[in-house]
N, C-alpha and C positions, 0 to 999 in steps of 0.2 A: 832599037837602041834608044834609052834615054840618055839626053843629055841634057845638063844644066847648067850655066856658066855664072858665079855670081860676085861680082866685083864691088869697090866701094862706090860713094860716088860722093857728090858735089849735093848738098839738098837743095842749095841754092837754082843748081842747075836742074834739079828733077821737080819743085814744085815752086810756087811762089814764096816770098816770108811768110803769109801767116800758116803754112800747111808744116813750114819745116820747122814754125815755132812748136804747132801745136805737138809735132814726131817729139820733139826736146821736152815737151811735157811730161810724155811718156818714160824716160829714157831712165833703165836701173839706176839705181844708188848708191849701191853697193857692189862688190865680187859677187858675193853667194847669190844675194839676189839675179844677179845679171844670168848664173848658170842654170838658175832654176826656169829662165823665162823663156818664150818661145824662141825657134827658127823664123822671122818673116819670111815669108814666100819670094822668089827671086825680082821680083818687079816690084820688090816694097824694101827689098834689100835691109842693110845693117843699121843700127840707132846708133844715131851720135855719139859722140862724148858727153857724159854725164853731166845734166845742168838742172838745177833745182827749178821749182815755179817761181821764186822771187829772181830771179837770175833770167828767166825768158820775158820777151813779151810779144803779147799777139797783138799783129801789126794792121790786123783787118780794118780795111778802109771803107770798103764799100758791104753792102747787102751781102751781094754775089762773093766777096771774099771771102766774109762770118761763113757763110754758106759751104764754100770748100774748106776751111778750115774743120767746121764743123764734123764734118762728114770722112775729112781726114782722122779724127781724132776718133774716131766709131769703129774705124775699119783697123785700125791700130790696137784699140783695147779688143776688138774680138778677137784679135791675131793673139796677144799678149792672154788671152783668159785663155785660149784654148791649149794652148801648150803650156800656159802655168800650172794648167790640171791638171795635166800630168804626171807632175814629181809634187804635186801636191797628193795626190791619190797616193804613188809612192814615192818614196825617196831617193835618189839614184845615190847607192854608197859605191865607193871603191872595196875591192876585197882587202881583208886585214890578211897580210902574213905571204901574201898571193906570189906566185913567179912575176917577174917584174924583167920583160926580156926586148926590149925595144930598143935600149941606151939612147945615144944621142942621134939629133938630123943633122947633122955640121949644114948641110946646103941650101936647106929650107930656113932652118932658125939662123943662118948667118944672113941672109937676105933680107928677113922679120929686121932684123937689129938694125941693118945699113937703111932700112927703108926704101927694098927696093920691090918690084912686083914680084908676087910668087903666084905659081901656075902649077896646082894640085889637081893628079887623075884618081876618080876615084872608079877603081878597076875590077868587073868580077861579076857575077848572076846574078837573082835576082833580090839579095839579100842589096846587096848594093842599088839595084834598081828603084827597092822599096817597094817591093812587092805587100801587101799588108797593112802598109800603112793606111792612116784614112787619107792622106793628100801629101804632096808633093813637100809641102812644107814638111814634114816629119821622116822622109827617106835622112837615114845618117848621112848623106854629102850634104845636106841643105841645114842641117840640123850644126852640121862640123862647123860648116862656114861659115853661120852665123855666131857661132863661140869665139873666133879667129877674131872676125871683125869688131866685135866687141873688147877684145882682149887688147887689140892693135887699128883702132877706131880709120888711124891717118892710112894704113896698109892697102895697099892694092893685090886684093888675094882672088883669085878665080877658080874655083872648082868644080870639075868637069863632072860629070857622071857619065862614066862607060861603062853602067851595067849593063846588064841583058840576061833576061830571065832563062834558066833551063841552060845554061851552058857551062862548062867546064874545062880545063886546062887546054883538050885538044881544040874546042873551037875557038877559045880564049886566044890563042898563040897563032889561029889564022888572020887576026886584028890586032895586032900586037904593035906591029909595026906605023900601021897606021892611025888609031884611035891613042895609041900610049907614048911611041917614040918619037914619030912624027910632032907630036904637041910639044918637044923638047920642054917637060914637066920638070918642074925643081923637086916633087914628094908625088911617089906613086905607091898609093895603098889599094892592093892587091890578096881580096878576099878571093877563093878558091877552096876547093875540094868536097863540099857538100855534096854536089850532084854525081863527083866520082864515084863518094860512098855510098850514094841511093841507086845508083846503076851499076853496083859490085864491078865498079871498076880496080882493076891495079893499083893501092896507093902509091907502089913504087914507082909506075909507069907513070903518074899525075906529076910526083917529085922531081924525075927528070926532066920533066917538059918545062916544070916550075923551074928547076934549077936554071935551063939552057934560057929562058924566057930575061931570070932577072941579068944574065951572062950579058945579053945583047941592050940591054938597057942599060945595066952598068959600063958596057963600050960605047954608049951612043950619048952619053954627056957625064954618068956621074951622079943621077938623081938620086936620092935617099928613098928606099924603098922600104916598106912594110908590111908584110903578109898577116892575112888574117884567116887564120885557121877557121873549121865548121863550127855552128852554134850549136849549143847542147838544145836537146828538142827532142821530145818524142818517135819521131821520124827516123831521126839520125840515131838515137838513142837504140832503134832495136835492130841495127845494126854497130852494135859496140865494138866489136872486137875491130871490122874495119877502118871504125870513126878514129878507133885510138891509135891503130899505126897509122891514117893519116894525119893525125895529129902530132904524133913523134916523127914524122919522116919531115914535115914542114918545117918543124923547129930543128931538124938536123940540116938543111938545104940554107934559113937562115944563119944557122952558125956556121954554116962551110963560106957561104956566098958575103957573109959578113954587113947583113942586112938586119932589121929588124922586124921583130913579129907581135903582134897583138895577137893575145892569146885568149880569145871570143869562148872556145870552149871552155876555158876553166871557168873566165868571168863569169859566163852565163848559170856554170855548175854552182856556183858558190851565191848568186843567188837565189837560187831556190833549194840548197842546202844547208848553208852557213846564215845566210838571212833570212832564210824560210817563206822568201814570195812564190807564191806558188805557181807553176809554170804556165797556167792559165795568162797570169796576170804580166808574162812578157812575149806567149807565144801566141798567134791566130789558133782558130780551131780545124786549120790542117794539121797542127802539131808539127810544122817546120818553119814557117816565117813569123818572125818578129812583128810585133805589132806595135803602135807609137810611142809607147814608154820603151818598150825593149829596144825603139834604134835611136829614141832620145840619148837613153843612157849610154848605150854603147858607143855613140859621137859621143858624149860628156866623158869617157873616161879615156877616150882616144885623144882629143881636144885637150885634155890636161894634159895629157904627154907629151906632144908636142911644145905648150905652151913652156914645162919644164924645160926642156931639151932648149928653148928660146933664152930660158934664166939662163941654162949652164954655160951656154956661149958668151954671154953678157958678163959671167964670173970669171970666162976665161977656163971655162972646163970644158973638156969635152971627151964624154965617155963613146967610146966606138959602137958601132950597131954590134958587135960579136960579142963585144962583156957581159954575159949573163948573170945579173946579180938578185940577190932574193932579199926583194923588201917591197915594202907596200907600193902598190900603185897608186 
C-alpha cells in the first residue's frame, strides 16, 4: 500500500529565509496559472501565497546561503517545467454540458472556511495508487493536494493515499475499517470497480459491498464521501456492457446513500470524444491506466469541485450529495 500524507507548513520552519524567498520567487500569479502548474513532491510540499519578485527579497548572507538558495531555486523550476508540460502539451478542459453529480461536501468545505485541519483518504486500486504515472508527484492524491493547498495557501490539508494496486470492493472492504475509518477522515474519495469488471465480477455484488462499505463510514463520523466510477480505457472498454452497469449501479448506490460521485467514465469519454485527444494521449500503453496528463486532469477537475462546494458554503448554499443536477462541471 502506498501512502502519502501531505500537509502545509511553515517555510520558515522547513528551510532558512533565503530558500523560502527564492520558493516566493516561483510562486503562481494568477488562478489559471496556479491550475496549469505542477504537484511538488510531498517533501517540497505547497507554494506560498503569491508574491511578486519586487515584493521578495533574498536574504543570502553568506557564500554557503547563495549556494542553498540557489540550488533551492533549480529543483523548484524542474518541479514547476515538468508538470507545466503537461497541460501545456494538452489542456485540461472540463466537459461542456456533462452530468454534474457530486453537489456539495458540507464537512470538508465547512472545515476549509473555519480554518480548520482537514484529513482527506484517498481510497481504491491502483488508479489511485498511480500506477502509470512517471513519479509520485503526478498520482491524482499528490496532484489534488497540491491544488487545495494553493487554493487555501494558510490550510492544514493532509491526504492520505490508500491505494493498492489489483484490488477491488471485496479486498477494499477487508481495510476499510482500518486504512479509511480508523483515520476519522473529513472527505473520503472512493474509486472502485474497474478490476470488478476486468475480472467479470457481479456489478451487483461490487454495489452492495460499496453500498454496506459507505453505510459504516457514514455511522462512524459523517465524512463526505465521493465515488469515483471506472475510467474509460481500452481495457475496460471491451468489456462494455459490464463497465456500464457498473457504472449505473454506482451512481444508483450514491443517490440511495446520499453521497457523491465523480463520474471518471463519462469525463474520460468526452475527452476523446467531444475534444478529440486521442486515448493514447491519457491512457499508458496497457490501455487501462492513466498516465500524467490523464491523473493531472482528473485531480484538476475533482479539485474544482471541491473547491466550488467550499464557494457554496461561504454563500451559505449548500446543495446535498443526492441533488443530481445537469450543468457543466
Amino acid at each position: 500500500m502506498l501512502m502519502s500524507s501531505i500537509r502545509p507548513f511553515c517555510l520558515t520552519s522547513w528551510l532558512a529565509a533565503p530558500v523560502a524567498a527564492a520558493l516566493l520567487l516561483l510562486t503562481p500569479v494568477s488562478q489559471s496559472r496556479a491550475q496549469a502548474q505542477a504537484t511538488p513532491a510531498p517533501a517540497q510540499a505547497a507554494n506560498p501565497a503569491p508574491a511578486s519578485p519586487s515584493q521578495t527579497t533574498v536574504a543570502a548572507t553568506s557564500p554557503e546561503q547563495r549556494s542553498i538558495t540557489a540550488r533551492a531555486i533549480d529543483k523548484v523550476k524542474q518541479v514547476a517545467k515538468s508538470a507545466g508540460d503537461v497541460f501545456n502539451r494538452v489542456p485540461c478542459l472540463p466537459p461542456k454540458g456533462g452530468a454534474k453529480a457530486m453537489g456539495s461536501l458540507p464537512h470538508v468545505a465547512s472545515k476549509l472556511v473555519a480554518g480548520k485541519p482537514v484529513v482527506i483518504v484517498a481510497f481504491g486500486s491502483s488508479s489511485t495508487a498511480g500506477y502509470g504515472a512517471s513519479s509520485p508527484d503526478f498520482n491524482y492524491p499528490n496532484r489534488l493536494a497540491a491544488q487545495l493547498r494553493r487554493q487555501y495557501p494558510t490550510a492544514d490539508i493532509t491526504v492520505i493515499n490508500a491505494g493498492v494496486g489489483g484490488e477491488d470492493a471485496p479486498e477494499m472492504m477487508k481495510r476499510l475499517q482500518k486504512e479509511v475509518i480508523d483515520v476519522h477522515p473529513d472527505m473520503v474519495i472512493w474509486q472502485v470497480g474497474t478490476n470488478a469488471v476486468l475480472r467479470n465480477l457481479d456489478p451487483g455484488d461490487t454495489a452492495k459491498m460499496v453500498e454496506d462499505g459507505i453505510a459504516r463510514i457514514q455511522a462512524a463520523g459523517g465524512a463526505d464521501i465521493v465515488l469515483v466510477d471506472p475510467q474509460y480505457s481500452p481495457a475496460v472498454n471491451q468489456r462494455k456492457e459490464s463497465a456500464g452497469k457498473m457504472v449505473k449501479l454506482l451512481g444508483k448506490v450514491a443517490e440511495l446513500r446520499h453521497v457523491g460521485i465523480f463520474p471518471r467514465f463519462e469525463v474520460m469519454r468526452d475527452w476523446h470524444e467531444n475534444q478529440s485527444i486521442p486515448v493514447e494521449s491519457f491512457v499508458i500503453a496497457d490501455g487501462l491506466h492513466m498516465n500524467d496528463w490523464g491523473y493531472a486532469c482528473f485531480a484538476q477537475l475533482l479539485g474544482d469541485d471541491i473547491i466550488r462546494s467550499v464557494g457554496q458554503i461561504k454563500l451559505g448554499v449548500n446543495v446535498p450529495g443526492d441533488v443530481r443536477a445537469y450543468r457543466p462541471m
